[in-house]
N, CA, C and O of each residue as an XYZ file, in Angstrom:
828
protein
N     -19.851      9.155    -18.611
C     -18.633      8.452    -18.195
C     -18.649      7.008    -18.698
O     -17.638      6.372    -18.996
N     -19.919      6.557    -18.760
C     -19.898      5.076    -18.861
C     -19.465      5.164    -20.487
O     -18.457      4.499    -20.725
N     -19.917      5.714    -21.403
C     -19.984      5.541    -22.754
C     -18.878      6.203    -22.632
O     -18.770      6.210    -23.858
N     -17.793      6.867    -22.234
C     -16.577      7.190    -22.326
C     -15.509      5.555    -22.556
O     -14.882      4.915    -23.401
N     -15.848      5.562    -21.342
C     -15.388      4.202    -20.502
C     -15.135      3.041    -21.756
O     -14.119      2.443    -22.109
N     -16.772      3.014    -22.327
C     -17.055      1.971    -23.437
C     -16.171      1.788    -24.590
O     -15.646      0.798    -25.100
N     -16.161      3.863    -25.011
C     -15.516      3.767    -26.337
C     -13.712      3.192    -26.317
O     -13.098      2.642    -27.232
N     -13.125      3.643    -24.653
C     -11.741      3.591    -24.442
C     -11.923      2.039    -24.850
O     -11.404      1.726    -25.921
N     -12.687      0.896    -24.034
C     -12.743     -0.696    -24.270
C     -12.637     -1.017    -25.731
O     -11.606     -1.471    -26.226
N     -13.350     -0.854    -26.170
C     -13.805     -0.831    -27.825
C     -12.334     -0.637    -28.996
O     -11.733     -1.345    -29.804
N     -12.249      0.967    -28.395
C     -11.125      1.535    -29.210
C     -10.052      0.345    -29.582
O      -9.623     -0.183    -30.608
N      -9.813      0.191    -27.774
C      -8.308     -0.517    -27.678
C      -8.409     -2.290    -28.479
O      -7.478     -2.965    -28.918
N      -9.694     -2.574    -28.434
C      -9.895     -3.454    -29.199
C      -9.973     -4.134    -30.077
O     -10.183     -5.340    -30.206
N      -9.643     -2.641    -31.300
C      -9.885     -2.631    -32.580
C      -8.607     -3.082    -32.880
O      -7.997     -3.876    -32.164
N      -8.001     -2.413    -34.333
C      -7.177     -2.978    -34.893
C      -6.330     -1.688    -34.310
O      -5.545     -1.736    -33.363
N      -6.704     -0.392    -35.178
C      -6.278      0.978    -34.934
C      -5.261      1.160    -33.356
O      -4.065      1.310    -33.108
N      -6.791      1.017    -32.391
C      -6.357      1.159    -30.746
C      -5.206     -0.215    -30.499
O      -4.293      0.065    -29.721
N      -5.183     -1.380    -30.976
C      -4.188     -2.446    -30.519
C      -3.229     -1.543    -30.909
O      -2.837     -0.792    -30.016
N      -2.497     -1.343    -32.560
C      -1.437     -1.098    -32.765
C      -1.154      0.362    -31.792
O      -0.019      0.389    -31.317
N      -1.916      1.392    -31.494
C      -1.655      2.695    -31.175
C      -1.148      2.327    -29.154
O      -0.503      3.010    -28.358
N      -1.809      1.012    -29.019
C      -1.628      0.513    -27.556
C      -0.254     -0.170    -27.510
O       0.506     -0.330    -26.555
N      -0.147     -0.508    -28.717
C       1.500     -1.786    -28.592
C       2.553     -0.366    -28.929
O       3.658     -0.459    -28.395
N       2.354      0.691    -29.607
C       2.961      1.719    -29.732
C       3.647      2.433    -28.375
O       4.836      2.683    -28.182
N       2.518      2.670    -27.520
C       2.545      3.383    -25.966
C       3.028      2.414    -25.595
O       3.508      3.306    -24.896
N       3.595      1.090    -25.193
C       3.875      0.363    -24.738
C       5.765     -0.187    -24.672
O       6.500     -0.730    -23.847
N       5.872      0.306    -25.944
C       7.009     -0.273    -26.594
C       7.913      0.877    -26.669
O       9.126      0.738    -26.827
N       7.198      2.271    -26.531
C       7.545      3.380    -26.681
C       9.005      3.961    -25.802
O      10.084      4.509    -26.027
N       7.921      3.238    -24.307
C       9.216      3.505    -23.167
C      10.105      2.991    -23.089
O      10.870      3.663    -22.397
N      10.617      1.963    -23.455
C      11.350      0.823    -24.269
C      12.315      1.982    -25.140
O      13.481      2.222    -24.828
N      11.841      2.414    -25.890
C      12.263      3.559    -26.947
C      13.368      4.681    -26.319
O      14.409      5.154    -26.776
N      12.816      4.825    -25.368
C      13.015      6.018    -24.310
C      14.521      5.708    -23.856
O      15.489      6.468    -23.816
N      14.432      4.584    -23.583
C      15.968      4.089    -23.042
C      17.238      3.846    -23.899
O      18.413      3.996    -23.564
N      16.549      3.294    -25.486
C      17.251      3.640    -26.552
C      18.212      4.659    -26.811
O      19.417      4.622    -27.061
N      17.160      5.824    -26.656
C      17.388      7.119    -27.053
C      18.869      7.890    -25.956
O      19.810      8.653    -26.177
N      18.410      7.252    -24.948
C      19.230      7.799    -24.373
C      20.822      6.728    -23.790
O      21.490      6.866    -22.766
N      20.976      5.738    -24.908
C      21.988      5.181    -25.109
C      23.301      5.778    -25.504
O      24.304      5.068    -25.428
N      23.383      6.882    -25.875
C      24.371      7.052    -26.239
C      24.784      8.773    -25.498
O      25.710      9.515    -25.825
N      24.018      8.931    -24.736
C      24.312     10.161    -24.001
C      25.004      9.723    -22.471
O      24.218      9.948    -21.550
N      26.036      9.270    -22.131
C      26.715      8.786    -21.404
C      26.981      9.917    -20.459
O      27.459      9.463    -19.419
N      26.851     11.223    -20.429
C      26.226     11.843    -19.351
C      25.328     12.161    -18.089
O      25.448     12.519    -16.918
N      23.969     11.685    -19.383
C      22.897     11.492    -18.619
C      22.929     10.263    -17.765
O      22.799     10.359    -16.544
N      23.119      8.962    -18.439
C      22.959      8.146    -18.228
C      23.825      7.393    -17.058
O      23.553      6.254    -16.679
N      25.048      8.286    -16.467
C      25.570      8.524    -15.674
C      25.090      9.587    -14.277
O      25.556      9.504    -13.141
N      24.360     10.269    -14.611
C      23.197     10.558    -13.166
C      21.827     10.463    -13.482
O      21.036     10.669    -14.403
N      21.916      9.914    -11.886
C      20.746      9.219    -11.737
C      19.435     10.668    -11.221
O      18.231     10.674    -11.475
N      19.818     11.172    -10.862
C      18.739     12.450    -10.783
C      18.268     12.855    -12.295
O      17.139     12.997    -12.766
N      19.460     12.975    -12.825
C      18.942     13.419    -14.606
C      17.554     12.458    -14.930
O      16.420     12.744    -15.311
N      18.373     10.915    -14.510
C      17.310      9.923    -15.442
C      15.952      9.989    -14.618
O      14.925      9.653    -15.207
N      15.889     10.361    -13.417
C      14.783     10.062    -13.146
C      13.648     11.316    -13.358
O      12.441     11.323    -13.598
N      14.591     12.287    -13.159
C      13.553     13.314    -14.441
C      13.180     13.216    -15.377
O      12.022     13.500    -15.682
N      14.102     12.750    -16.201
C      13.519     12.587    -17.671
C      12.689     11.678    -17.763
O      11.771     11.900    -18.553
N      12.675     10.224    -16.956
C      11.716      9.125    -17.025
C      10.506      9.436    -16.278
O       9.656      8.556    -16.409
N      10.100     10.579    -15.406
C       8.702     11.111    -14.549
C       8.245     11.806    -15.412
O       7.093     11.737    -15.841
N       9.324     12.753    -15.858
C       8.873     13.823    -17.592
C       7.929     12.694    -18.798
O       6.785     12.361    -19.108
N       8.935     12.529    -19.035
C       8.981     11.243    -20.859
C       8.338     10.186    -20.492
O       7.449      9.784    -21.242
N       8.566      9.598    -19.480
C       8.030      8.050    -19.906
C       7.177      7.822    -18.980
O       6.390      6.890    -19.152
N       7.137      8.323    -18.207
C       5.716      7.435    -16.469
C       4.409      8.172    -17.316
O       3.302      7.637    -17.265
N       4.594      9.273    -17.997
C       3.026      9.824    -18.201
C       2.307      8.516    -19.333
O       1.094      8.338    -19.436
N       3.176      7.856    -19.961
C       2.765      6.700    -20.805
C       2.050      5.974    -20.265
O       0.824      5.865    -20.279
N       3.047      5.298    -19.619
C       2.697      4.370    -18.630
C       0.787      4.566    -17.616
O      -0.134      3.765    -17.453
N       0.939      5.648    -17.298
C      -0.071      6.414    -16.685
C      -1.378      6.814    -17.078
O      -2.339      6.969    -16.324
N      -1.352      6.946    -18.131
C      -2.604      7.994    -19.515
C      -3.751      6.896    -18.936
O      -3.573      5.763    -18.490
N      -4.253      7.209    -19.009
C      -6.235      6.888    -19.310
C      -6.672      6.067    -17.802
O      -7.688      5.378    -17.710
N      -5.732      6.285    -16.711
C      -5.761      4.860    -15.761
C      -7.518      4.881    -15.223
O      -8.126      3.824    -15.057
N      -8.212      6.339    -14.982
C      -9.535      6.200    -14.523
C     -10.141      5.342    -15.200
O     -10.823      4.477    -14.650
N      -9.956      5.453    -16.993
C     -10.591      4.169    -17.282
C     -10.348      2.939    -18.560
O     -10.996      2.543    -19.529
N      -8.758      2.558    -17.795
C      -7.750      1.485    -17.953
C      -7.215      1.159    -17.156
O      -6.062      1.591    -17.169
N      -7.522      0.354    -16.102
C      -6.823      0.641    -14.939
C      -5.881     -1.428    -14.995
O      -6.275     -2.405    -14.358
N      -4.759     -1.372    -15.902
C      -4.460     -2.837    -15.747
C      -4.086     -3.206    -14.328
O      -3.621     -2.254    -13.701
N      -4.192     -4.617    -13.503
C      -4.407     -4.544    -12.643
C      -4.275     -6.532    -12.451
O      -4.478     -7.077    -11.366
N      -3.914     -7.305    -13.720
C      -3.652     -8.011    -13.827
C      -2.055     -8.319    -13.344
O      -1.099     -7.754    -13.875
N      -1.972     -8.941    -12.657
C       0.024     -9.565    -12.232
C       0.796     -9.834    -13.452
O       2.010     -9.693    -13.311
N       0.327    -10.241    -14.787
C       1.164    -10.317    -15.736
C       1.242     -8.883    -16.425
O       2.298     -8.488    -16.920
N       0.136     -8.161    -16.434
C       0.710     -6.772    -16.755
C       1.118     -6.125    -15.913
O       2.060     -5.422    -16.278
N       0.817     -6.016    -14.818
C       2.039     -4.784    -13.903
C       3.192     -5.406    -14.361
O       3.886     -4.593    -14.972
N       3.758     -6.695    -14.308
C       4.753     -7.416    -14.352
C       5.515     -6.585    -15.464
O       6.445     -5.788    -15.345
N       4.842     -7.013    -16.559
C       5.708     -6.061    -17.633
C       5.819     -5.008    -18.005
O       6.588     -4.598    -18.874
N       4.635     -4.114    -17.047
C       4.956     -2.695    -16.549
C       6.253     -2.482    -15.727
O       7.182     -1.720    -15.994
N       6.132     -3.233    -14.777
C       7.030     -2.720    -13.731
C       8.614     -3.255    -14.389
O       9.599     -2.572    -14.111
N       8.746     -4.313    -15.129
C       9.996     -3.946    -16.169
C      10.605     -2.894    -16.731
O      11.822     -2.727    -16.805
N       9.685     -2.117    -17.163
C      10.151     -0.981    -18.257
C      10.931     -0.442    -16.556
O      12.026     -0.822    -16.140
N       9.947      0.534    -15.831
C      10.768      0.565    -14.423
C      11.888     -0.088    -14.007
O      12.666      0.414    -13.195
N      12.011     -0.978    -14.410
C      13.082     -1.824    -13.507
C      14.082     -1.588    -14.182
O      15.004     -2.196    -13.639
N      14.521     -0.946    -15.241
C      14.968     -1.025    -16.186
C      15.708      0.790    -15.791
O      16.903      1.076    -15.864
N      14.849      1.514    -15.488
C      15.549      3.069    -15.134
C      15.876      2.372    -13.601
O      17.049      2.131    -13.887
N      15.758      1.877    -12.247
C      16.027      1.328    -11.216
C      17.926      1.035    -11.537
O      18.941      1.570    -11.091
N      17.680     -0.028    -12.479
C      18.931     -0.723    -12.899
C      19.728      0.251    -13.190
O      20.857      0.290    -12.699
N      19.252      1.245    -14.076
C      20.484      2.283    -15.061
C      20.761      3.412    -13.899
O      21.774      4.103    -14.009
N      19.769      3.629    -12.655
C      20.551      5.005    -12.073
C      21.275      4.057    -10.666
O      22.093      4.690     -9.998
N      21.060      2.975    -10.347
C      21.612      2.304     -9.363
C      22.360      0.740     -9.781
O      22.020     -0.329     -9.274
N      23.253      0.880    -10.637
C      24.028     -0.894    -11.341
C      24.419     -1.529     -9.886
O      24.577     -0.793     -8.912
N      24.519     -2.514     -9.832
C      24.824     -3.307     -9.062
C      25.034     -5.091     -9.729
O      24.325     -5.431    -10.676
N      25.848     -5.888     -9.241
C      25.390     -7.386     -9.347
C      24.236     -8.077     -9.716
O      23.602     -8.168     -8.665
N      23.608     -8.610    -10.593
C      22.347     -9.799    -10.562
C      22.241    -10.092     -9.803
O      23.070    -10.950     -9.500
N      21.324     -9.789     -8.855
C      20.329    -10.718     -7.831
C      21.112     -9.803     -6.158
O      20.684     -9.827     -5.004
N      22.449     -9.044     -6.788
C      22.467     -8.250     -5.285
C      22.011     -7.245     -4.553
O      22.396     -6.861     -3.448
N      20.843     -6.688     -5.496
C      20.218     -5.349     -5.070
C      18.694     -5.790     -5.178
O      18.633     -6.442     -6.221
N      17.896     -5.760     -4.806
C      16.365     -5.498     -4.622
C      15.758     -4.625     -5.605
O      16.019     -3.422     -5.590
N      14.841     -5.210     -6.597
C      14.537     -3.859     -6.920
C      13.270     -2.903     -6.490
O      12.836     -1.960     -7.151
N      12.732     -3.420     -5.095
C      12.378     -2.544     -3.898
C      13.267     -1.589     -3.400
O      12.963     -0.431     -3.116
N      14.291     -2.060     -3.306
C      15.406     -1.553     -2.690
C      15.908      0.033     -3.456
O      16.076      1.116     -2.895
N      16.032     -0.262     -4.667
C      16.400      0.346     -5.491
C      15.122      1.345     -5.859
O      15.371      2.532     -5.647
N      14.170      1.138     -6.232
C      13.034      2.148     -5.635
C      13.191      3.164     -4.619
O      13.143      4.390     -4.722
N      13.450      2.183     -3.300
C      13.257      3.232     -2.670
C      14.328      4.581     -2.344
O      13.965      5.669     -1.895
N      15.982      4.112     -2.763
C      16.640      4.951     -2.938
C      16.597      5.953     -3.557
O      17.293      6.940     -3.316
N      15.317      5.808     -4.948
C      15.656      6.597     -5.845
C      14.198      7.756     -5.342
O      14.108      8.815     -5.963
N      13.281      7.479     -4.361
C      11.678      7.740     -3.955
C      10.999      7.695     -5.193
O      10.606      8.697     -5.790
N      10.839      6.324     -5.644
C      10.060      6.153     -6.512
C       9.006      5.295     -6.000
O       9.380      4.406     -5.236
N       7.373      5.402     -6.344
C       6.886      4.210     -6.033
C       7.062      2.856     -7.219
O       7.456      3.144     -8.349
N       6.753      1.435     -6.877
C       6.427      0.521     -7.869
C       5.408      1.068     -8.591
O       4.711      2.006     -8.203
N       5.309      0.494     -9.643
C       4.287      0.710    -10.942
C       2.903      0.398    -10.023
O       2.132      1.262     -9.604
N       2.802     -0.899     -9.840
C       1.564     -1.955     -9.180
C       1.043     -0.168     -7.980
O       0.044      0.465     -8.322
N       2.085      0.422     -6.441
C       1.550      1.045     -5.887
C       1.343      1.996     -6.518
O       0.234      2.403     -6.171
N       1.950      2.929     -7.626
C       1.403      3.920     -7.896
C      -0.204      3.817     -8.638
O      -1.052      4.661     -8.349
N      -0.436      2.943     -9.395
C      -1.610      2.470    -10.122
C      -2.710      2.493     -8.874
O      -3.900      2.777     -9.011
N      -2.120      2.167     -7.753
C      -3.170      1.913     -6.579
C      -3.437      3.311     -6.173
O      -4.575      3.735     -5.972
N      -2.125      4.166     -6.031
C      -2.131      5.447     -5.610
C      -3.483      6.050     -6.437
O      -4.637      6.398     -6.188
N      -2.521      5.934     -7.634
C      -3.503      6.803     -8.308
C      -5.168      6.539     -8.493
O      -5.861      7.557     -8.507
N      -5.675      5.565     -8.600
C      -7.103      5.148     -8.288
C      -7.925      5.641     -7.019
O      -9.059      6.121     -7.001
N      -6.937      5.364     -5.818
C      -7.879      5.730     -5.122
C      -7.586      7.536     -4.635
O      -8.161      8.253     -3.816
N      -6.500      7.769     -5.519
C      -7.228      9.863     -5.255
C      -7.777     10.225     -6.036
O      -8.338     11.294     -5.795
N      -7.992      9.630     -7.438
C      -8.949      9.781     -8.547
C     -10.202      9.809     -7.680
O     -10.893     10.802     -7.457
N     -10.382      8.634     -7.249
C     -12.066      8.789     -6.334
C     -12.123      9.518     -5.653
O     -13.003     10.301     -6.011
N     -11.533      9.914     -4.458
C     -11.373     10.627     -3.541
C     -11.627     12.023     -4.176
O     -12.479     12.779     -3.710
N     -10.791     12.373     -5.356
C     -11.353     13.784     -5.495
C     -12.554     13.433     -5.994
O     -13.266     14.435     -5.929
N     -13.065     12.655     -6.392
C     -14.326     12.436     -7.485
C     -15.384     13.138     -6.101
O     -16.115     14.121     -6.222
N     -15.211     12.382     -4.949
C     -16.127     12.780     -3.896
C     -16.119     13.972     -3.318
O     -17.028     14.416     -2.617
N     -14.874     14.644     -3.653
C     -15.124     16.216     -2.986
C     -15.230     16.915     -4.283
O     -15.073     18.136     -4.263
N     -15.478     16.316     -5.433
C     -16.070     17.527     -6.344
C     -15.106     18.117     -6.923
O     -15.305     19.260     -7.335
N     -13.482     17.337     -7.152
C     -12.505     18.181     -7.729
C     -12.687     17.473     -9.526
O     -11.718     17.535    -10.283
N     -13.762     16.968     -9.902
C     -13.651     16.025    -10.727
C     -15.124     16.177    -11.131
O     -15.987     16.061    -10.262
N     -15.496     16.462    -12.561
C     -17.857     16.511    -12.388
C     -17.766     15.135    -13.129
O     -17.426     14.875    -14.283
N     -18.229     14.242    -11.972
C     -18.135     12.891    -12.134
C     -18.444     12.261    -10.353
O     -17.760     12.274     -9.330
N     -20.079     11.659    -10.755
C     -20.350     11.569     -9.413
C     -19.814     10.679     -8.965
O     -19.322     10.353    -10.045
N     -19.308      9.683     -8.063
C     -18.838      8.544     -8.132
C     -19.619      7.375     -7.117
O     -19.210      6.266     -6.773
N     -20.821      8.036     -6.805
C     -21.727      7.384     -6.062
C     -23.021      6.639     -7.180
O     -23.923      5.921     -6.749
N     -22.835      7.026     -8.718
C     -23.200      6.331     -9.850
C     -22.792      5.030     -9.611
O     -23.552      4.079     -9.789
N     -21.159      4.863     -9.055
C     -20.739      3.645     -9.643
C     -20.273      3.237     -8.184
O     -20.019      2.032     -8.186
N     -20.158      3.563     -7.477
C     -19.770      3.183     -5.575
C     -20.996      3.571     -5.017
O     -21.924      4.323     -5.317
N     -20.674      2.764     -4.052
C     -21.949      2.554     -2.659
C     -21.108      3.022     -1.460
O     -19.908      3.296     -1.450
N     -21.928      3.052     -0.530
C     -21.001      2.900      0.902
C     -21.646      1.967      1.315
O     -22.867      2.000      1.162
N     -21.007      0.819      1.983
C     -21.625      0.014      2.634
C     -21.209      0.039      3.963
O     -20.118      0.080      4.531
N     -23.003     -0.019      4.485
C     -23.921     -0.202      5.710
C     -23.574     -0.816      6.249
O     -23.360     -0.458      7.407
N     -23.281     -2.060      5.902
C     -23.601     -3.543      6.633
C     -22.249     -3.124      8.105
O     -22.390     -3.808      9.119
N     -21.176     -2.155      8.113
C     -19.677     -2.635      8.839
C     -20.209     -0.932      9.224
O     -20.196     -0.086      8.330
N     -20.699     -0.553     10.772
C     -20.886      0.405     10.831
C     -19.609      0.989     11.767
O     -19.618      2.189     12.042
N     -18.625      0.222     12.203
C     -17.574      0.240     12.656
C     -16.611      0.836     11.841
O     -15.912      1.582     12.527
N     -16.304      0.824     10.763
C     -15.297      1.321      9.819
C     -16.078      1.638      8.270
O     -17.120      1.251      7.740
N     -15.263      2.307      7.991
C     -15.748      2.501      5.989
C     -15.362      2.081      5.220
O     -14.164      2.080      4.936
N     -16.350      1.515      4.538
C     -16.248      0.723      3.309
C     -17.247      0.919      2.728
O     -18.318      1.469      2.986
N     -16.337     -0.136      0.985
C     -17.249      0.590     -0.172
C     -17.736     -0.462     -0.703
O     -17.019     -1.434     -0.466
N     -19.094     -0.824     -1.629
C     -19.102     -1.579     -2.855
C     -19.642     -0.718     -3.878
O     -20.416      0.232     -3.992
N     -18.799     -1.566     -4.667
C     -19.016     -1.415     -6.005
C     -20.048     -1.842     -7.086
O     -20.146     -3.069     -7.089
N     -20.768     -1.305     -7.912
C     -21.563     -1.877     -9.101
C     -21.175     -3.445     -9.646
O     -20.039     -3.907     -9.757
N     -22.151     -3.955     -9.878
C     -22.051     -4.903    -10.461
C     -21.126     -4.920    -11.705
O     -21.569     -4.149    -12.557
N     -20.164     -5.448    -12.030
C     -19.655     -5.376    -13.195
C     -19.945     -6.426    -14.226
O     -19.416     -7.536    -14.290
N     -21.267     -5.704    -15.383
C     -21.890     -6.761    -15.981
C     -21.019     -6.716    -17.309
O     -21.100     -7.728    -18.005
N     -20.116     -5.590    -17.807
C     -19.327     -5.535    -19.142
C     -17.390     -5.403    -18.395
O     -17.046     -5.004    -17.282
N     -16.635     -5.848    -19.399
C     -15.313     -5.835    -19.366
C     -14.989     -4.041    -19.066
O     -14.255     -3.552    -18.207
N     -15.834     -3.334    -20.118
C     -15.420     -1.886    -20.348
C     -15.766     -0.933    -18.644
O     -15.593      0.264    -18.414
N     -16.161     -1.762    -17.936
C     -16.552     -1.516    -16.416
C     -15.502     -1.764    -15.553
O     -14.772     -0.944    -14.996
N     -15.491     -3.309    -15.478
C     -14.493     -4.125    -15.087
C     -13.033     -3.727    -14.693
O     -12.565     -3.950    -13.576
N     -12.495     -3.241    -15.504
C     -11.423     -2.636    -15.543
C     -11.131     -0.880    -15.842
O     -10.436     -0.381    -16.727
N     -11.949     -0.179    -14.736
C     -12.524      0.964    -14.579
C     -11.774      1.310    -13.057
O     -11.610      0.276    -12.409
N     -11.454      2.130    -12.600
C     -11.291      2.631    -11.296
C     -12.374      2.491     -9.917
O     -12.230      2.272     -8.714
N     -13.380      2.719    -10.730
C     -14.525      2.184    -10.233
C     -14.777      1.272     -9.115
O     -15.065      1.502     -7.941
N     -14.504     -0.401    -10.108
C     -14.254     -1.767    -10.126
C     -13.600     -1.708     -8.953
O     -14.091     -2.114     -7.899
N     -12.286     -1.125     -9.077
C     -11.367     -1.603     -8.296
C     -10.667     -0.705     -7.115
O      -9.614     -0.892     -6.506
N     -11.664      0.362     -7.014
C     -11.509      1.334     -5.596
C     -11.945      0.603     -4.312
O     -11.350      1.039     -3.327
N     -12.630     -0.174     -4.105
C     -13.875     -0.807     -2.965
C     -12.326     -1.570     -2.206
O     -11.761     -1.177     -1.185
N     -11.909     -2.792     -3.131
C     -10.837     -3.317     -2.645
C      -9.730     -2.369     -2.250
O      -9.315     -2.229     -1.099
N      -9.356     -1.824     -3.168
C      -7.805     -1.048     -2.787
C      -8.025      0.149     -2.025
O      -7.022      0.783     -1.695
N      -9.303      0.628     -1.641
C      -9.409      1.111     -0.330
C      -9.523      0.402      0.898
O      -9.065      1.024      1.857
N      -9.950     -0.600      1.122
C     -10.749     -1.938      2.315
C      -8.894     -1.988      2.792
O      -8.487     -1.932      3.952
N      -7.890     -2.122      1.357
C      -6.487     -2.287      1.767
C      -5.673     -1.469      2.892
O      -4.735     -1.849      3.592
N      -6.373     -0.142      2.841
C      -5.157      0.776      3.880
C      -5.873      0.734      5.222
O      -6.942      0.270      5.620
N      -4.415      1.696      5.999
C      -4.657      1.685      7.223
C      -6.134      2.458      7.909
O      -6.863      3.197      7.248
N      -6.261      2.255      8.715
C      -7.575      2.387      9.949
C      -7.365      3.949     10.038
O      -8.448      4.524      9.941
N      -6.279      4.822     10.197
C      -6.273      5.753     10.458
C      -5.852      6.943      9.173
O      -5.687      8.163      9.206
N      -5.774      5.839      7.987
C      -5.653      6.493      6.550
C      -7.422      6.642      6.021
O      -8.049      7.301      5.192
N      -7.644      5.854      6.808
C      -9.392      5.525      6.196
C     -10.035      6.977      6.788
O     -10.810      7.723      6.189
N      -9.592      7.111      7.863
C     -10.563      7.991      8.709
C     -10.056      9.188      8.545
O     -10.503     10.159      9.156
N      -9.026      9.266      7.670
C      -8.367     11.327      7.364
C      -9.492     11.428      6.016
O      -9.699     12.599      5.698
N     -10.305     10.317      5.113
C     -10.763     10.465      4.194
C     -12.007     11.519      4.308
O     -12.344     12.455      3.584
N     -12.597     10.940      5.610
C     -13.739     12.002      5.879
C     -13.654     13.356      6.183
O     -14.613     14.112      6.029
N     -12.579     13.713      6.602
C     -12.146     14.408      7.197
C     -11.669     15.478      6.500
O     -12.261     16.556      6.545
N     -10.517     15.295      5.760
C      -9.835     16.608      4.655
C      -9.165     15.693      3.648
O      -8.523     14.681      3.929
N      -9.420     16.224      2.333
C      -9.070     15.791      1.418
C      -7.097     15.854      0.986
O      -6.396     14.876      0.724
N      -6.756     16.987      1.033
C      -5.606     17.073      1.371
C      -4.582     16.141      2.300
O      -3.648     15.470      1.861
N      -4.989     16.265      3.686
C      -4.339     15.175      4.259
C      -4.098     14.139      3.844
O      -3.031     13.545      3.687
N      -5.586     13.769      3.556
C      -5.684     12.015      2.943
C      -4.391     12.019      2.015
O      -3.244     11.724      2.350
N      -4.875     12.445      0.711
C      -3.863     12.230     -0.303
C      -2.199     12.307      0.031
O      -1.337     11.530     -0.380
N      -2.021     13.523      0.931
C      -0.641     13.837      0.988
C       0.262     12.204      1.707
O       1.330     11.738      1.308
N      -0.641     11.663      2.845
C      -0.498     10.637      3.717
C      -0.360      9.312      2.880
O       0.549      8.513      3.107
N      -1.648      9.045      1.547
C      -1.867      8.038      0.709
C      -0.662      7.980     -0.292
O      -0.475      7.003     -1.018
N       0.215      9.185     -0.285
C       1.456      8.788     -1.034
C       2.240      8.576     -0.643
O       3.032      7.986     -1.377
N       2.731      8.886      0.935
C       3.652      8.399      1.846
C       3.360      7.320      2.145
O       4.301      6.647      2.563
N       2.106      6.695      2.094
C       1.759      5.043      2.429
C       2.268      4.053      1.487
O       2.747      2.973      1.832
N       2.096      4.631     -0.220
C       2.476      3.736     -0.754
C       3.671      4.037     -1.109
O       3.970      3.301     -2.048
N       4.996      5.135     -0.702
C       5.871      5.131     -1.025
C       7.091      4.061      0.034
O       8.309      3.902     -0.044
N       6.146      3.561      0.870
C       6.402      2.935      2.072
C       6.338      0.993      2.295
O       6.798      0.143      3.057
N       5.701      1.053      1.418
C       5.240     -0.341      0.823
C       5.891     -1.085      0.027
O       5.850     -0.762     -1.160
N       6.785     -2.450      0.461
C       7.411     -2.885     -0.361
C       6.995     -3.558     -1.660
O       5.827     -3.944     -1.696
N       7.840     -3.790     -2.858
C       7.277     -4.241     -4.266
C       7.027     -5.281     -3.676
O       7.627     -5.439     -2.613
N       5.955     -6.493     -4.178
C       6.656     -8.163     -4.021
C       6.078     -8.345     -5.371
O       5.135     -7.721     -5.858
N       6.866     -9.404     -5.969
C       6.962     -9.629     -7.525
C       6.354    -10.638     -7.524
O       6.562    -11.274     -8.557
N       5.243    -11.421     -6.404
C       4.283    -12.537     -6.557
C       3.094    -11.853     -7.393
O       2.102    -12.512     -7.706
């Protein structure tokens, strides 16, 4: 996993992986193009949001176990491309609609919660074995809080770590509720089914 991990860092580093990364990026961008001139579609909003969960979120999505951006200026211009299908299946005024708001009409999560979503059921299955990938390589449980569960994480001595699922499960689990924590031990199913109603529940904030 780790030398997986490495080559994804590396790749994207090169010349090859930049352009093939500014490609996936610009792509979904593309997506909206394309469907400029089909004034059908683009007139329901159920259509678009199929086609954008189909076509464009798996972009957005690809490699997150180990790419997990997580920086405020990139969700930022993640959660654009989004804001952008928000806008086209719900128009409204500048500045009179939310685009929380508009999310949630459509049951979409933000970019930022789904990224969270998705990290921490990546682990979660990692621990019941839906995944051959131990995840106690790279997580601890920590002792020290025998009151509740919690995690740490490995030292992160390289970038190609750093920005790993890994990295950033300890926190964005420590984040949910007391009684989301404690379905974890419990059944795997629950957890997850509950962990997407949590973050479908959670407002965007664009700080």
């Amino acid at each position: 996993m780790v030398l997986q991990i490495s080559w994804y860092y590396d790749f994207f580093k090169s010349e090859m992986g930049g352009t093939m990364l500014n490609m996936s990026l610009q792509e979904p961008h593309g997506f909206w193009d394309l469907l400029g001139g089909w004034s059908a579609v683009m007139n329901d909003p159920a259509i678009l949001v199929k086609l954008y969960t189909t076509l464009c979120r798996p972009i957005l999505d690809y490699g997150i176990p180990a790419w997990l951006p997580h920086q405020s200026g990139h969700l930022k211009s993640l959660e654009k491309i989004q804001g952008r299908l928000a806008r086209a299946c719900i128009p409204a005024p500048r500045g009179e609609l939310e685009y929380g708001v508009r999310l949630e009409k459509l049951g979409l999560m933000s970019v930022c919660n789904r990224y969270n979503y998705l990290a921490i059921s990546f682990i979660a299955k990692c621990f019941y074995c839906k995944h051959d990938i131990d995840p106690l390589e790279y997580i601890s449980i920590n002792t020290r809080h025998s009151n509740s569960l919690k995690f740490s994480h490995s030292y992160a001595r390289t970038d190609s770590f750093k920005y790993t699922v890994f990295n950033r499960f300890p926190v964005y689990f420590d984040q949910l509720p007391p009684s989301l924590k404690d379905q974890f031990l419990f059944s795997i199913f629950n957890f997850l089914d509950n962990l997407k109603k949590h973050f479908k529940t959670i407002s965007w904030n664009s700080k």
